[in-house]
N, C-alpha and C positions, 0 to 999 in steps of 0.2 A: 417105423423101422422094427423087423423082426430080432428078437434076441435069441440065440440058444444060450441056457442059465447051465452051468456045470456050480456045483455045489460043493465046495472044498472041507465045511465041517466047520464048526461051532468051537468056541472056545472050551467049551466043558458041554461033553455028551452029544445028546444027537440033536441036531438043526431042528428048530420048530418051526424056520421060513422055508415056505416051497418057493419053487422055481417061480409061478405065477406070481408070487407075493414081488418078488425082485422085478418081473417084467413090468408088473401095473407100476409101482413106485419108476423106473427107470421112462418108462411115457411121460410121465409128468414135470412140467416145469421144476428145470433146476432153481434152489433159492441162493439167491445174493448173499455173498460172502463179505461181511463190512466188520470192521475193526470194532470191539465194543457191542457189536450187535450179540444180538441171540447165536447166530452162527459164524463161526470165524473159520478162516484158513487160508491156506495158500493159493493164487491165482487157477494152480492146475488143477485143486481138487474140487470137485464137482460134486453138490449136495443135492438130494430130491427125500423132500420131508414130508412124513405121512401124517395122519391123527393119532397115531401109536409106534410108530417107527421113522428112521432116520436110514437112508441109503447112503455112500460114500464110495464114488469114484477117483482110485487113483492116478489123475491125469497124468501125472508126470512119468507114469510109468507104461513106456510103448515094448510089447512083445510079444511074438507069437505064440502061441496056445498053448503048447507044450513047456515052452518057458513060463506062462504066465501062471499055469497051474501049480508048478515047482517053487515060483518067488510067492504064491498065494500060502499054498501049505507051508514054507520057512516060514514066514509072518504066522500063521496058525502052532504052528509048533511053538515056537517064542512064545506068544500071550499064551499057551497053554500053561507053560510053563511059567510064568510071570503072576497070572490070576490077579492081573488090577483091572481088562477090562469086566463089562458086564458076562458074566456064564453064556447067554445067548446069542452074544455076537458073533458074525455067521460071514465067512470067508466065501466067495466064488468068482467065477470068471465069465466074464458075456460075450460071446462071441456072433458075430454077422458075415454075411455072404457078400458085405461090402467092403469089407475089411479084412486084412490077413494075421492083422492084431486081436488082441481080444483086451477087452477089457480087463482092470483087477480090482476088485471093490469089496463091500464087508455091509451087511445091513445090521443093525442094533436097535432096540429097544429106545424110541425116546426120553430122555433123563432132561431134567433140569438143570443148565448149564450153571455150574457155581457164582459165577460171575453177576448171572441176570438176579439167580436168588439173594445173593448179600444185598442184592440195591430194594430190593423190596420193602416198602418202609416198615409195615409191619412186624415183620420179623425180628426176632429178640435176639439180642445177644450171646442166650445162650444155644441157642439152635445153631448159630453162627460158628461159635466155638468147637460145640459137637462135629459139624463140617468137618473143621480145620485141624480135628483130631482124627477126625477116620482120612483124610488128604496126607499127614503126613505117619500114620498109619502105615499107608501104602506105602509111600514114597520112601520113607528110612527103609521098609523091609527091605524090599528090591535094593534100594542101595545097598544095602549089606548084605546080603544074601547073595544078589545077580550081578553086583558090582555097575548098576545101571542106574541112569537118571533118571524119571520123567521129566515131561514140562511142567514148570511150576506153576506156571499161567491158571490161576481160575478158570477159566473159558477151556480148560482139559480136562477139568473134571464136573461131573455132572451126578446128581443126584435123582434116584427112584423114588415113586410111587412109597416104596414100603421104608423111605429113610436110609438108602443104603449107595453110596456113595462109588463111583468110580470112574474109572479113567477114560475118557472117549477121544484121548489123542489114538494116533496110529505109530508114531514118531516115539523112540527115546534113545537114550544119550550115553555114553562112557560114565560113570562116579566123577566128577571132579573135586569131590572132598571135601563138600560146601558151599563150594567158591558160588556158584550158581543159586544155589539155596539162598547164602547170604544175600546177594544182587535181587532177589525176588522180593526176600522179605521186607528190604528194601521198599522196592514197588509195592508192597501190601501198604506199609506202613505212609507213605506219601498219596496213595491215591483213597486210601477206605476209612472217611473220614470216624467213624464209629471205633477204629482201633486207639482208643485215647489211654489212659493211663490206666485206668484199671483194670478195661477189657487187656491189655497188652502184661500187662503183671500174669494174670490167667491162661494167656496167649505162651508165654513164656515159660510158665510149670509144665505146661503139654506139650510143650518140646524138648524139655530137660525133661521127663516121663516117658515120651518118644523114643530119645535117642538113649535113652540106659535099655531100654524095655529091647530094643535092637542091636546097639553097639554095646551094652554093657561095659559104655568106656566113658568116664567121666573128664579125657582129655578133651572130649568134642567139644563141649559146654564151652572151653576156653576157644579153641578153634573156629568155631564158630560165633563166639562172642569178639571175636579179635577183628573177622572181620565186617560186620555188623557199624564197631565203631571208626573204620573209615568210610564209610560211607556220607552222603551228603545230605543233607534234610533242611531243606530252606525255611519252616517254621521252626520255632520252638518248643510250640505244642506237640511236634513229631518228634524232634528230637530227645525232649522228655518223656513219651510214649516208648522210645524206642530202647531209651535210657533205663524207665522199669524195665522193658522185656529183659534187656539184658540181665540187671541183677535178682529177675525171676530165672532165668534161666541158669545163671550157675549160680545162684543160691551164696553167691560172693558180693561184698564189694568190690566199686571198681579195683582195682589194685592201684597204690600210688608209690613212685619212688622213691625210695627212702633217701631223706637230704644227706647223710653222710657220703653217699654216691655224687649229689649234685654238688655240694662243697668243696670233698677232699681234692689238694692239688692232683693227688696220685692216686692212681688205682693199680690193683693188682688183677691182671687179668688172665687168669688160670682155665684149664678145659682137659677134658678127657684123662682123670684120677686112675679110673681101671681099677681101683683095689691095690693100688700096689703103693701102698703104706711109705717104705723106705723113698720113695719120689716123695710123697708130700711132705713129708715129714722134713724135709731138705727144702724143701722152696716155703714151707710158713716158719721154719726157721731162721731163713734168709728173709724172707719178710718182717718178721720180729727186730732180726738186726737192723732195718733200713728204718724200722719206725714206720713201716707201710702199714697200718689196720684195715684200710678197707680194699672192696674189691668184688670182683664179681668171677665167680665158679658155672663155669659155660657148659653144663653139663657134664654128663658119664662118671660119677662116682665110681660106681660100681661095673661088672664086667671085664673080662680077662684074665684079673690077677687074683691072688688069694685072700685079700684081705679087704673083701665087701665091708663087716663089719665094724671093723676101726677105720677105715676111711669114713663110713659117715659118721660115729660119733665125733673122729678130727674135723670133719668138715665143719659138723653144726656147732662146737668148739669154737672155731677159726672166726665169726662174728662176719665172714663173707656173705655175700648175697648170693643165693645160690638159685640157678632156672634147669630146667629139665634135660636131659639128653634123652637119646631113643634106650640105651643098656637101662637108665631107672626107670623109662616107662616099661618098658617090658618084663623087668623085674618086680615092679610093683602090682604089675597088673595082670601078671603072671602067666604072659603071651606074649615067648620067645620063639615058635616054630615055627613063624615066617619071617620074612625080613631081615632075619641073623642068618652070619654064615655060622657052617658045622659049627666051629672053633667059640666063637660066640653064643650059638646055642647051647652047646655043652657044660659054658662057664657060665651062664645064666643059672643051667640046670642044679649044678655046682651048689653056686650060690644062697639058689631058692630055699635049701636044707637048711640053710645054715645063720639068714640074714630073720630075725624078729618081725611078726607082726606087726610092731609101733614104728620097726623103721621101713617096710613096707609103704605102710599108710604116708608116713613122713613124706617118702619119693612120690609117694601119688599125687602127695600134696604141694608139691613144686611149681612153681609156675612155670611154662614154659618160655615167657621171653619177661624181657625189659626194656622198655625206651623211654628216654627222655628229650629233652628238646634238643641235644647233640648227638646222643649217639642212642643205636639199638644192639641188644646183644640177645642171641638166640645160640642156640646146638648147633642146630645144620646150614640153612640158609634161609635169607629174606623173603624169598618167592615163593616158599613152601609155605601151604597153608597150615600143616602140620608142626611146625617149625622146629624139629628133628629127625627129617626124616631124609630132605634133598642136601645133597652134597654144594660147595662151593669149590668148583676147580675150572680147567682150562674150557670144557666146552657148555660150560652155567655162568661162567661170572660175569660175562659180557648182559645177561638177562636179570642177573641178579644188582647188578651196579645202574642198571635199569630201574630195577622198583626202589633204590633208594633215590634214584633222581626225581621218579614220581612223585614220591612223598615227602622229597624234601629231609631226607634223611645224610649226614653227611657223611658216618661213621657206623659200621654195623661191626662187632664182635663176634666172632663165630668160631666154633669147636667143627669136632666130627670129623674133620679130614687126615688132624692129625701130622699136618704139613706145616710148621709157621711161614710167614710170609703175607701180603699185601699184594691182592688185586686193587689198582686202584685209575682213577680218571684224573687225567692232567691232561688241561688243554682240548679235550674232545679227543682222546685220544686215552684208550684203555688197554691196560699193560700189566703184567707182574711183576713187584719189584720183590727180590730176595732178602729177606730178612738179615739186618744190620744191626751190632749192640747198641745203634743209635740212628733211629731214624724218626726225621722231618717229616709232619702231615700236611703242613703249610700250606705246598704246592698243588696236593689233591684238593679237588673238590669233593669228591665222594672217595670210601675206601672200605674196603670188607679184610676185615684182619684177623688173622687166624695165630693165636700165641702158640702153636704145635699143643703137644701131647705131653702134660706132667707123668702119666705113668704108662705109656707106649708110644714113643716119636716114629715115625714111619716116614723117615727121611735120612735112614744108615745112619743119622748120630746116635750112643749113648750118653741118656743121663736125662735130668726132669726139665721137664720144655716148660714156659709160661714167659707173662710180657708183665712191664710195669707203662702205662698210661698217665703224663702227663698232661692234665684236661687245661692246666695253667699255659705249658708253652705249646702247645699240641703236638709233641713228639712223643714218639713209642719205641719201649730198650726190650729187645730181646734176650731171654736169657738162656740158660742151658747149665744146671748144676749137676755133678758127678756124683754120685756116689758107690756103695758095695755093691754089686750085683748079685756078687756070689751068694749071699744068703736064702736072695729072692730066688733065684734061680733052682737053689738046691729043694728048695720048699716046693714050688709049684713040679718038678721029678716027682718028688714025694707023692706028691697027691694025683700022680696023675697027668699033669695038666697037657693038651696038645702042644706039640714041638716046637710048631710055625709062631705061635705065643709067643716062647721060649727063645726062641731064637729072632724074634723081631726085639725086643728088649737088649737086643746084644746088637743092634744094625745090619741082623745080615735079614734078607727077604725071604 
């Protein structure tokens, strides 16, 4: 069969295959696509392997010429900009007198597929590592940078001649925020028997090294350490492999819950501070009265109101157990200009002036969630890998009341929304029930409960929201204390502060 070769252009610079180079490689015997082999792929796509180069037909993709040359250059565009495949990889279209379609395909430089290399017995551990540093090298940039995934699959990436590493999928993916990363490493950690303890401790620095070196966010390390350990590992030997990596990776131990939380009849469960001092200061004095000490602070210290800095010394004060919200990661970490709105932004900016160095670090240093063998309590919600960043409301909780059934979780605690109230399952059957100065958990099997907002309720009541937890009879008492407004109110005038603040404090929207 005769081809006409149109040449759509090289990843970086000008193509060094001609026309003939693609027509001799496309004569020749396509190779066998097998799971685990040397060459892997999908049913439609179509390999012809040379002694120095690698052809790749995209079968799945039927269209005429003019189309085919537009979806060829898009793909070329993209990896230009991307720069994880090899520089030389060389986009074109093949077209015949038999056909009204034309082909779309890409020829590259033969590399050694990551996959075949690690099994080579040879090979040292440390070659190995080097790999799986320039692997996720690539893969965190693009994550952060192009908001994109690779496939993590070894058999995607492939290694040069000169030691230099890169990508020979065609395919990539939305960011999912780990969740995929984790399920890989996963897969690393069960099928490549050489990842044992030590190599995995090393394994684990180079991606806590990775992910600062790109995210410059050290909440990742938790994020991805969280979910790492649900994960399932049929030996022990993996699971304690997997067990260093983790606490090479956040340079933590595991974290463990403190028995005052697992003991106490009663918990105090508090969320969403905001800086507004006159709220807390009314609800741990009501807790002082009731004899309540312990309890858990559901995030957002800080944010909205004017008094970031005496909220967190009351907090750290208070002897509560305190996890992250999104207002102290963003404050801590001093990237508020996405994800807040104006009003939020502005009180972050506020803030930043004005909150300490030590109590910075303090908020950095927060955990984001806590579970025990009854309940979990996070900021936002269960489903978020991030775990303050998705909301729990009317069109999430039906998926969120989901991963506690997965996991076997019965009871999730959660801030952020700012609403108190119980989504909860009774019977196969998921509902919202409205928050009652006395309600029965009994009936649920699972429930995601939200104590409102100590210093902004966003539900037209005034005054300082939070719940008291019953772990003995398993019922939950909503509360809602009054106090002065006026003070706060005339303060945040003073400074400035946006209206809509201002006037959510008072229950109007």
């Amino acid at each position: 069969m005769t081809y006409r070769i149109t040449l759509i252009g090289a990843v970086s610079g000008t193509p060094i295959y001609t026309e003939s180079d693609i027509r001799t490689l496309l004569q020749s015997q396509p190779t066998n696509l097998l799971h685990g082999d040397t060459f892997t792929g999908r049913p439609s796509t179509q390999v012809h392997v040379g002694q120095e180069t690698v052809l790749k037909i995209r079968g799945e993709i039927r269209l005429e010429a003019a189309s085919a040359k537009r979806w060829a250059l898009q793909a070329l565009e993209k990896e230009s900009l991307y720069q994880v495949h090899h520089p030389q990889k060389t986009w074109f279209i093949a077209e015949t007198d038999s056909n009204t379609e034309a082909l779309i395909g890409n020829i590259s430089p033969r590399l050694q597929p990551l996959h075949n290399l690690f099994s080579v017995p040879d090979i040292d551990n440390s070659t190995r590592l080097l790999h799986l540093t320039q692997l996720f090298d690539l893969y965190f940039r693009v994550a952060c940078t192009q908001k994109i995934r690779l496939d993590e699959g070894l058999s995607n990436f492939g290694v040069s001649t000169t030691q230099e590493l890169f990508y020979i999928d065609d395919d990539i993916y939305v960011w999912d925020r780990f969740i995929t990363c984790a399920q890989i490493l996963g897969v690393y950690f069960r099928s490549l028997s050489w990842l044992n303890v030590e190599v995995a401790t090393s394994f684990g620095q180079i991606i806590h090294q990775q992910i600062l070196k790109h995210f410059q966010d050290a909440q990742y390390f938790t994020v991805l350490a969280e979910q790492l350990r649900d994960l399932y590992f049929p030996a022990p030997t993996q699971r304690q492999a997997i067990d260093s990596f983790i606490h090479s990776l956040t340079q933590k131990p595991t974290p463990k819950t403190p028995t005052t939380l697992e003991n106490s009849r009663y918990l105090a469960i508090l969320a969403d501070i905001h800086a507004n001092l006159p709220a807390l200061n009314v609800v741990l004095n009501f807790l002082k009265l009731r004899n309540i000490q312990h309890g858990i602070v559901l995030g957002d210290i800080v944010g909205y109101g004017p008094h970031p800095c005496q909220c967190i010394e009351r907090i750290q004060e208070s002897g509560l157990f305190i996890i992250k919200g999104n207002h102290d990661h963003g404050l801590a970490v001093n990237n508020f200009k996405k994800g807040f709105s104006t009003s939020a932004c502005w009180v972050l900016e506020w803030s930043h002036q004005r909150v300490s160095v030590e109590q910075k670090n303090w908020l950095a240093d927060l955990p984001p969630l806590l579970h025990t063998e009854h309940w979990l309590a996070v900021h936002g919600a269960p489903i978020d890998p991030t775990f303050f960043n998705a909301y729990v409301y009317e069109m999430t909780y039906h998926d969120n009341l989901s991963v506690l059934k997965r996991k076997q979780i019965p009871i999730c605690f959660h801030g952020h929304t700012h609403h108190p109230g119980i989504y909860g399952s009774k019977k196969f059957a998921d509902e919202f029930y409205t928050p009652e100065e006395e309600m029965d958990l009994t009936p649920l099997s699972h429930a995601l409960i939200c104590p409102g907002s100590v210093g902004q309720p966003r539900n037209r009541k005034v005054g300082a929201q939070f719940a008291i937890y019953d772990q003995q009879e398993r019922k939950i008492y909503f509360h809602t204390l009054v106090y002065n407004l006026d003070p706060l109110i005339r303060e945040m005038e003073a400074e400035g502060f946006p209206r809509t603040l201002i006037n959510m404090l008072k229950g109007e929207s």
